[in-house]
C-alpha positions as CSV (number, residue, x, y, z in Angstrom):
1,X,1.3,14.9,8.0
2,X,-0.6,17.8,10.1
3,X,-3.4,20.0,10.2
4,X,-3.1,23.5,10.2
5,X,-6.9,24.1,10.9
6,X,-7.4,28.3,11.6
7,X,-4.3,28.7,12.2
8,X,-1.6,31.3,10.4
9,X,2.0,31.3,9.4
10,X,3.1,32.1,12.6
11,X,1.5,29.3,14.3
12,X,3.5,27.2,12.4
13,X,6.6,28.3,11.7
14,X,8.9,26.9,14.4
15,X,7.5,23.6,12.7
16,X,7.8,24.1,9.7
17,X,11.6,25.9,9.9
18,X,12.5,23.3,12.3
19,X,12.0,20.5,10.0
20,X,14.0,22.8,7.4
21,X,16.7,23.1,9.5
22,X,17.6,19.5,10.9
23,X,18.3,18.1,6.8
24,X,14.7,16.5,6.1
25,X,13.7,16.4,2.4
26,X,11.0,14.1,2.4
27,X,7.3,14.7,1.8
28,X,5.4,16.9,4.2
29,X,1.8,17.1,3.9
30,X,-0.1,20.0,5.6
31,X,-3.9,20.0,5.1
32,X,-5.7,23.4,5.7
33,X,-9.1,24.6,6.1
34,X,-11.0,27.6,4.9
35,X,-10.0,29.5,8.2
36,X,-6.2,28.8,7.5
37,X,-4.2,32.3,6.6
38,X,-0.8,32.7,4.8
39,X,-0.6,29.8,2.6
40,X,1.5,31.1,0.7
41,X,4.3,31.3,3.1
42,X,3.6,28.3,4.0
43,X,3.8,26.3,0.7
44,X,7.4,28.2,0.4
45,X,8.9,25.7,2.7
46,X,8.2,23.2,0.1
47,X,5.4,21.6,1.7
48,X,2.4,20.5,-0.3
49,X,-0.8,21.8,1.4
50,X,-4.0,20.3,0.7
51,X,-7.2,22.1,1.3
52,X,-10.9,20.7,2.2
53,X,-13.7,20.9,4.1
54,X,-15.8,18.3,6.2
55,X,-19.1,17.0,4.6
56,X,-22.0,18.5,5.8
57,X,-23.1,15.3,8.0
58,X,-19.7,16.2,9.4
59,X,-19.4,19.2,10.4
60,X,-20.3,18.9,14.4
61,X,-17.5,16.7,14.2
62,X,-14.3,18.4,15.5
63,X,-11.0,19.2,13.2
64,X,-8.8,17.3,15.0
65,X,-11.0,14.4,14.8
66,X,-11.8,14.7,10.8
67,X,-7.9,15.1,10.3
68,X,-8.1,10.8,10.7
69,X,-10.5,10.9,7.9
70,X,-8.1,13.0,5.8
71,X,-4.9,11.6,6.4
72,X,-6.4,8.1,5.5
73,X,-7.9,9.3,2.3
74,X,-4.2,10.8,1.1
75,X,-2.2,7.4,2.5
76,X,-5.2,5.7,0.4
77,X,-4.8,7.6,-2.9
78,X,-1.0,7.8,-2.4
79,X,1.0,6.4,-5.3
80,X,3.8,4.8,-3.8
81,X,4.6,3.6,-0.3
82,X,6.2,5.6,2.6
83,X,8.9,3.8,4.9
84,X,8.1,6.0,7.6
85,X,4.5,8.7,8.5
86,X,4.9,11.1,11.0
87,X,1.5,12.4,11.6
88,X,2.0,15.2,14.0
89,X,0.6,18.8,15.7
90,X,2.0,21.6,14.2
91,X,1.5,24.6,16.2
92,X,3.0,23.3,19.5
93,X,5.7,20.8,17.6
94,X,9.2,21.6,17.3
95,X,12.3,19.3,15.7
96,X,15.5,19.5,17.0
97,X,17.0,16.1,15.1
98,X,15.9,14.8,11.9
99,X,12.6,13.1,12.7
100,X,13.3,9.5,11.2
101,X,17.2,9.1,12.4
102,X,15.8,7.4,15.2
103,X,15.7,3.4,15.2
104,X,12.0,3.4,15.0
105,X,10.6,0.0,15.5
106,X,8.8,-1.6,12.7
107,X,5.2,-1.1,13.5
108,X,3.0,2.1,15.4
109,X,5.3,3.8,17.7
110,X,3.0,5.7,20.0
111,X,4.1,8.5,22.3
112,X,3.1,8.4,26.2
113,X,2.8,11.6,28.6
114,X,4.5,11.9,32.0
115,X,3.6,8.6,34.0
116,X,2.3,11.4,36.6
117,X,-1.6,11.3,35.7
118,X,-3.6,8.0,34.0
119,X,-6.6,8.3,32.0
120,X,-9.3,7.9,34.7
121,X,-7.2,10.3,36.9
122,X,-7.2,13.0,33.9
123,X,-10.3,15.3,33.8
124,X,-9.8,15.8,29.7
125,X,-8.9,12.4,28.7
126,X,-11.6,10.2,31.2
127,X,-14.1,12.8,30.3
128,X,-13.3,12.1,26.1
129,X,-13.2,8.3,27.0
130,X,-16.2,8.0,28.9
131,X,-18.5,10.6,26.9
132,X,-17.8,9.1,23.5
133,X,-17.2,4.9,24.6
134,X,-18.7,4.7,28.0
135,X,-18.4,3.5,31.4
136,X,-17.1,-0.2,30.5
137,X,-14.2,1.4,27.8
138,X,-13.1,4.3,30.8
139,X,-12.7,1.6,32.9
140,X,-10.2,-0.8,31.0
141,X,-8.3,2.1,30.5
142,X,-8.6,4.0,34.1
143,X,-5.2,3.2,35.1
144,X,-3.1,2.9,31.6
145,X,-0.8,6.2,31.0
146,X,-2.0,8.8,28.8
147,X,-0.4,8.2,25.0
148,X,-0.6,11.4,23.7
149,X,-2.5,11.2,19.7
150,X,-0.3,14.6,18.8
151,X,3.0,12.8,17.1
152,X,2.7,9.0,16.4
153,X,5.2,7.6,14.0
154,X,4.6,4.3,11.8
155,X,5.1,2.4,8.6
156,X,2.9,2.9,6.0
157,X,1.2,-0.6,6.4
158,X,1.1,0.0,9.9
159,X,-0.3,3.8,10.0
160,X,-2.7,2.7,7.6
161,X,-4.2,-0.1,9.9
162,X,-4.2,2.3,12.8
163,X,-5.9,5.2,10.7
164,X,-8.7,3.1,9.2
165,X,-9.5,1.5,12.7
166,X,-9.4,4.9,14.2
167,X,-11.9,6.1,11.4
168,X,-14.5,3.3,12.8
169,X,-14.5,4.5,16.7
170,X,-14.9,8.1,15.5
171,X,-18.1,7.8,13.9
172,X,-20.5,8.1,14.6
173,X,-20.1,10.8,16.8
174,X,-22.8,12.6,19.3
175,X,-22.1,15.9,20.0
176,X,-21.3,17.7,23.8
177,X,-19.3,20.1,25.6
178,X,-15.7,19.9,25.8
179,X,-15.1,17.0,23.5
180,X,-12.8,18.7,20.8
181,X,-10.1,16.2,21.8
182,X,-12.1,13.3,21.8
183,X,-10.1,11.8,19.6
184,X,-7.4,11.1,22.1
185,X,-9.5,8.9,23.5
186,X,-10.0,6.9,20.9
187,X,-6.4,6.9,20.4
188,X,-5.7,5.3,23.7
189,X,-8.5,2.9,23.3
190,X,-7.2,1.4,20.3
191,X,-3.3,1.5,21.2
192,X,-3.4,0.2,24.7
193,X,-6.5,-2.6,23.7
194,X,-4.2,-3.9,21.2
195,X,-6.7,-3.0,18.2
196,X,-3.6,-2.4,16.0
197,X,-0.9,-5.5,15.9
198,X,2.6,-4.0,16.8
199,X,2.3,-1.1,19.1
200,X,5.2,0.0,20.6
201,X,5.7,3.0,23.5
202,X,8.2,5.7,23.9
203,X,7.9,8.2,26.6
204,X,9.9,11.1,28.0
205,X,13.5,9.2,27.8
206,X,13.0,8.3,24.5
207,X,12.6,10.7,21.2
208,X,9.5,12.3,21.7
209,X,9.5,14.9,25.0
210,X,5.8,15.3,25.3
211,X,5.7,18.2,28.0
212,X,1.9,18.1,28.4
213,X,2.0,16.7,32.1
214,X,5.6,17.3,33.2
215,X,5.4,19.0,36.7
216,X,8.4,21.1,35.8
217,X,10.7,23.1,33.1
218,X,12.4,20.4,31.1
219,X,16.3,20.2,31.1
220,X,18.1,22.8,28.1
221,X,21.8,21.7,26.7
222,X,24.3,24.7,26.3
223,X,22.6,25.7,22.9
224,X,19.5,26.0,24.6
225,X,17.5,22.6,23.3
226,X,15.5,20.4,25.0
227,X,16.7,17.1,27.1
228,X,14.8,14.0,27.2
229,X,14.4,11.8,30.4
230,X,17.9,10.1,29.3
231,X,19.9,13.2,28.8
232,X,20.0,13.6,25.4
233,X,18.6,15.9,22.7
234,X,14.7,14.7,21.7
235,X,14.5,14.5,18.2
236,X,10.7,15.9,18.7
237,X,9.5,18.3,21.4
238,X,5.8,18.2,21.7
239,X,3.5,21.0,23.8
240,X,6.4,23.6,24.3
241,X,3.7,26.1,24.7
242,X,2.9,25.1,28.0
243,X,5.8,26.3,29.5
244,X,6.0,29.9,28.9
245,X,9.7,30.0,28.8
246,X,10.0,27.3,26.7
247,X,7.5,29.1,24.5
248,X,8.9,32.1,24.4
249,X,12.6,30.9,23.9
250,X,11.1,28.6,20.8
251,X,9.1,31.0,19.4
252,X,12.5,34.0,19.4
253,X,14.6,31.5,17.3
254,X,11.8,30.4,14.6
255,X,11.1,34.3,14.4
């Protein structure tokens, strides 16, 4: 599941034709805004795109935040159960191995950023910690490394759990500057407090290459893909677009 808030088919194309190309046939559930262009090319992938619009009491609250509130209302009114929920980014996402042919552990499998920079030593995430929980909540978490909120895999039960206790940390919700993201630090609140039985961490030598943080170009095989901290192909490459090469190269073969 993602949102595809403003954005246009371009944006999200490498993640949409990626997931095409490495065999997945399961459901994938884009939600879309008012401001979202090219639907249409969109739905051809065979998605199913859901349209909406926050609630007026809503609507100084961020998209990125409100996506919690919509993902839990489809998992909610969802007619079966799903082994395994991907809720992900989509314009700086890219899938170079079938997402769920990984041996996920049972529970929320959360993704961390490069150990280089902890929340209290990050000016985005201590500033969406500490603006939206406080002083006390900044400081249990000053020194834990960042887990990125942008691609966190789980079981149904699991996502669900994590989902509905995110929904009660974002709201309410006061409004100032430069808290878009604040839902990251919320995230890391409730994954590293243990607010949600059965987290589990991967980081860069693991499945998800979250290049956020990374001080330099990751390592390319011979075809050109992306290496994890082990050596081997991640199965999901998360913030390509901040390294221009990266971006550039990704963005030439999804054209």
């Amino acid at each position: 599941m993602g949102l595809a808030a403003g954005y246009h088919y371009g944006d999200v194309r490498p993640f949409l034709a990626s997931l095409d190309q490495c065999g997945y046939q399961g459901d994938c559930v884009m939600f879309v805004t008012r401001t979202t262009r090219d639907i249409d090319r969109m739905e051809a992938h065979g998605i199913k795109v859901i349209p909406g619009v926050r609630p007026d009491n809503m609507k100084h609250v961020s998209q990125n935040a409100y996506r919690y509130f919509r993902y839990a209302d489809f998992l909610r009114e969802a007619d079966h159960t799903y082994d395994r929920i991907l809720i992900a980014d989509v314009r700086d996402v890219v899938f170079q191995r079938h997402p769920f042919e990984f041996d996920w552990l049972p529970g929320l499998n959360c993704a961390l950023e490069d150990k280089s920079r902890t929340i209290g030593r990050c000016p985005y995430n201590r500033r969406w910690v500490e603006m939206h929980q406080g002083e006390e909540v900044l400081q249990s978490l000053f020194d834990k490394q960042v887990s990125c909120s942008g691609t966190t895999v789980g079981d149904h039960e699991s996502m669900v759990q994590y989902l509905d206790t995110m929904l009660s940390r974002l709201w309410p919700f006061e409004q100032r500057e430069n808290m878009a993201g604040y839902d990251q630090g919320v995230h890391n609140t409730i994954v590293h407090n243990n607010e949600v039985p059965g987290v589990r961490f991967v980081d860069n030598s693991g499945p998800i290459m979250t290049l956020g943080m990374t001080e330099s170009d990751p390592e390319l095989d011979d075809e050109g893909y992306v290496l994890n901290e082990s050596g081997e192909r991640a199965h999901i490459v998360h913030q390509y677009d901040r390294k221009p090469e990266l971006f550039k190269m990704i963005r030439q073969r999804y054209a």
